[in-house]
C-alpha positions in Angstrom: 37.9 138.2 111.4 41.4 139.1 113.2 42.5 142.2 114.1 44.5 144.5 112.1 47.5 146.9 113.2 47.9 150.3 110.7 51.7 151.1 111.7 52.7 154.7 110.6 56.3 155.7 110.6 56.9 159.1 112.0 60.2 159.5 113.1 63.5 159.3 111.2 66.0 156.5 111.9 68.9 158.1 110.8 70.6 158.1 114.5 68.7 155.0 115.4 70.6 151.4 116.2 71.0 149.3 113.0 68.4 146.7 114.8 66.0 149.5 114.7 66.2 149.8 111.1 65.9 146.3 110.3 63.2 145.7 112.4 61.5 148.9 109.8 62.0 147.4 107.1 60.7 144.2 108.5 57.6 146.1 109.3 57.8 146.9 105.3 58.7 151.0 106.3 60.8 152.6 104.5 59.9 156.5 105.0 58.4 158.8 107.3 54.6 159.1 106.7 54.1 155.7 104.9 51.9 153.2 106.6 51.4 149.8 106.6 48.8 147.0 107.8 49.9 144.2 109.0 47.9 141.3 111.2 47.8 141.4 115.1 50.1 138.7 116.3 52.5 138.7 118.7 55.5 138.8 116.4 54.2 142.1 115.2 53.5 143.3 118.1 57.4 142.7 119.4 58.2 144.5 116.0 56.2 148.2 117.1 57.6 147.5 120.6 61.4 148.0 119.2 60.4 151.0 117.0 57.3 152.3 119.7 59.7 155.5 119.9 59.1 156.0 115.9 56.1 154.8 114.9 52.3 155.1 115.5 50.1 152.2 115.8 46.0 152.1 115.1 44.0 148.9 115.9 41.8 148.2 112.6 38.3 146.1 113.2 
């Protein structure tokens, strides 16, 4: 079975760069507190390394 991010944001981005937001909403974050689980692959791990600053990240067996 693959690995499994749980990606909570917990920062605001309302003074954060438009690519920072997109990348968010990518993530499928659209408030503080809500989190997500997505799988562990490389393109989501570029996603929580743009937003590392506003988000938390768990690794899920």
């Amino acid at each position: 079975m693959a690995a499994r991010l749980k990606v909570t944001q917990i920062k605001s981005t309302v003074s954060e760069k438009q690519n920072q937001r997109d990348t968010l909403r990518s993530l499928g974050l659209k408030r503080i507190g809500q989190s997500v689980e997505r799988e562990d692959t490389e393109q989501n791990r570029g996603y929580v390394r743009t937003v590392a600053h506003l988000v938390k990240v768990e690794e899920i067996d």
